[in-house]
N, C-alpha and C positions, 0 to 999 in steps of 0.2 A: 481053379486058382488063377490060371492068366498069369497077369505079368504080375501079383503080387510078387509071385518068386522072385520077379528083380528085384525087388527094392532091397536097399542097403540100408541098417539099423546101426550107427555108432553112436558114442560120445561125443556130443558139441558141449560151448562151454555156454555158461551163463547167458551172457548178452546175447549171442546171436539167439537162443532156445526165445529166452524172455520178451525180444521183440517178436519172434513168430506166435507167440502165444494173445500179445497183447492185439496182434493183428487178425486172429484167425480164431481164438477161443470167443464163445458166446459171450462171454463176461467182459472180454477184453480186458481183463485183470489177472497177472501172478498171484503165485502163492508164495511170499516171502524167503518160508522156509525151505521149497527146492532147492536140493543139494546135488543130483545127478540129473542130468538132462541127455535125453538120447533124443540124434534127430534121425528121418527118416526120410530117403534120398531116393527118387528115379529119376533116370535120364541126367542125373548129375546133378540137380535141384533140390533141395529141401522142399516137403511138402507136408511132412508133419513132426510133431514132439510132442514126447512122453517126459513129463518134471515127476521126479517122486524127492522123498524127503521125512523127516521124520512126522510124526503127527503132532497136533498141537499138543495135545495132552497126555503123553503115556503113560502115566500112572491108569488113565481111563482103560485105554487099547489093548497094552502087553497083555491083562488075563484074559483074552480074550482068545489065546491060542496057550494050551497048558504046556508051564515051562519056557515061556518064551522069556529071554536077558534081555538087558538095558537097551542093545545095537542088532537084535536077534531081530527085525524087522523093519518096511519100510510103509510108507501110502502115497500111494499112485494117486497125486494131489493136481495134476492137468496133464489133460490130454489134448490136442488140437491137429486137427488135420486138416486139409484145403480140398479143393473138389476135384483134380488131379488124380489123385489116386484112385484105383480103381477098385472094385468089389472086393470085400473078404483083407484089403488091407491093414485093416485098425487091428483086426486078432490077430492078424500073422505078426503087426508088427511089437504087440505086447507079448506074444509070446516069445519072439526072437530078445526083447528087452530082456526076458525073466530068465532064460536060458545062460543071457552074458550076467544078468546079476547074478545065478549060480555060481559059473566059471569064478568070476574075478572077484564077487565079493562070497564065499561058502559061508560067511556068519547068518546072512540074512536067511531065514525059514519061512516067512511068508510075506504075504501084501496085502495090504487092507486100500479099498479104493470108496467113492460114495456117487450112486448116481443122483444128480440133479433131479428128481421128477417134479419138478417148481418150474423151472425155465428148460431144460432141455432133454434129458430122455431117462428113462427105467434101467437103463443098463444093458440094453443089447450087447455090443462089443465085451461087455464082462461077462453074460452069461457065453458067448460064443467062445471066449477064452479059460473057461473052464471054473469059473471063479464060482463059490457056492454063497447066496442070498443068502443074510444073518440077520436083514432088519428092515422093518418099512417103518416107518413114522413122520407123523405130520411133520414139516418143517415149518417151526414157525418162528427163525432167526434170521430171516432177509427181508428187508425193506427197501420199497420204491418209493424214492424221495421224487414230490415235485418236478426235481429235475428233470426228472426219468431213470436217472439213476439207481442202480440196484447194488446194495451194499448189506453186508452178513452186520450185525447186530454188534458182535462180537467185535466185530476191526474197529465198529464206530465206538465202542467202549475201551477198545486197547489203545489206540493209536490216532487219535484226534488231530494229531499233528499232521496226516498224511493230506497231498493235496486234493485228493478226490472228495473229501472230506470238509476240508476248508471250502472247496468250490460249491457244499451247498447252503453252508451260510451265507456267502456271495450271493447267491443266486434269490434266497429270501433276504437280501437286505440286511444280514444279521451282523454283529459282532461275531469274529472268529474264536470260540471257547469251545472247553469242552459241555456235552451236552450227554445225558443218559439218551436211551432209545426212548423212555416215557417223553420225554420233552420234546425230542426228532417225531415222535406220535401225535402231541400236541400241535407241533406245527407243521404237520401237515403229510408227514412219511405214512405207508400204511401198508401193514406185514402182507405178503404173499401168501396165496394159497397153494398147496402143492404137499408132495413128498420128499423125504428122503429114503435112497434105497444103500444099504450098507451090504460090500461084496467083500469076500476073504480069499485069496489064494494060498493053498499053503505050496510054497518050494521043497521044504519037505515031509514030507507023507506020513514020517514017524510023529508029527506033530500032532496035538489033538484039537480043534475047535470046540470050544466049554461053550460055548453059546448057541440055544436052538439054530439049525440049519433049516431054512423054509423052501418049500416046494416054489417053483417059480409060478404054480397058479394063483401063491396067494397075491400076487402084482393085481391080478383083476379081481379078488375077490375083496380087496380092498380100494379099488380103484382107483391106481395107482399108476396105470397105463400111462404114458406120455412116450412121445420120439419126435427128434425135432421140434420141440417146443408147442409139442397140440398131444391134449389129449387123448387116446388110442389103446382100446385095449390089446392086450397081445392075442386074443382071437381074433379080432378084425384084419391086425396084422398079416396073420396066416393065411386067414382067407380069399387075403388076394396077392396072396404068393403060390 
């Protein structure tokens, strides 16, 4: 473990988490709805943050763990760390998070989190943290606009008014309005290929997950490998560990 052991896991607020995130997560984009932000400290620096928060949709989520209430849950919605840290970090430092979500908040029973395998990885650090894979599926809600820019489908339909949004009508010359993703298609966006990998923690045990729990082989038997944003399956990975 090394000097993970040093590092300190507390609650920062908002703004300082939400700048580290925009500077340091692949996306360089928040998630709105983070409501707890825990930062992660050596040598008296910040060097990473865990945002969690409710999830978009809970009517979708809650049955997903039996008996779960309205606040009985949270999703592990960014994660960002910098290159400072050293090995075996990122688990220690979600499982020191889940421990204080325990303690200070006892309503929440589990966490739902989702690896990128479109832009960044399968979910290492989740399988390492104990989390049990509930889902692989194509993802096919992110779009690379022209710009270069990479935007969920989703934000472009809710929230039109947001500036990363207006900057790609700027960018083709357009009127600033709202647009479907058919028309952001038309002119010129074009869906990513890749996964999504769905992880569940339960906090507590008496909980039941209602939804198949899958073997972490099926990551490559559907090829679904990615780390670091390159495809990779998890035997290649081993192989040369």
């Amino acid at each position: 473990m090394g000097r993970a052991k040093e590092i300190i896991v507390k609650v920062i607020n908002s703004k300082v988490a939400n700048a580290f995130v925009k500077k340091n997560h692949y996306s360089g984009k928040v998630v709105q709805n983070s409501s707890l932000h825990f930062g992660c400290f050596l040598d008296d620096k910040l060097h990473g943050v865990m945002s969690y928060g409710g999830p978009l949709d809970k009517r979708k989520v809650l049955p997903m763990v039996e008996g779960t209430g309205w606040n009985e849950m949270l999703e592990l919605n960014r994660m960002a760390f910098d290159d400072y840290l050293p090995k075996y970090s990122e688990s220690r430092c979600i499982a020191i998070s889940i421990r204080l979500i325990k303690k200070n908040a006892p309503q929440i029973k589990w966490v739902l989190s989702f690896a990128d395998g479109t832009q960044c990885g399968d979910g290492t650090i989740y399988r390492a943290s104990g989390f049990k894979l509930t889902s692989i599926k194509n993802n096919n809600s992110l779009l690379v606009f022209p710009s270069g820019d990479v935007l969920a489908a989703m934000t472009i339909e809710a929230n039109f008014t947001l500036p990363i949004i207006k900057k790609q009508s700027l960018f083709l010359g357009l009127n600033h309005k709202y647009r479907t993703r058919t028309e952001w298609i038309k002119l010129g966006a074009k869906k990513l290929q890749g996964n999504q990998l769905r992880y569940i923690y339960l906090i507590d045990k008496t909980y039941k997950i209602t939804v198949p729990i899958l073997p972490f082989s099926e990551i490559d038997k559907q090829g679904a490998g990615m780390y670091k944003g390159k495809k990779v399956t998890l035997q290649e990975r081993r192989a040369k560990d």
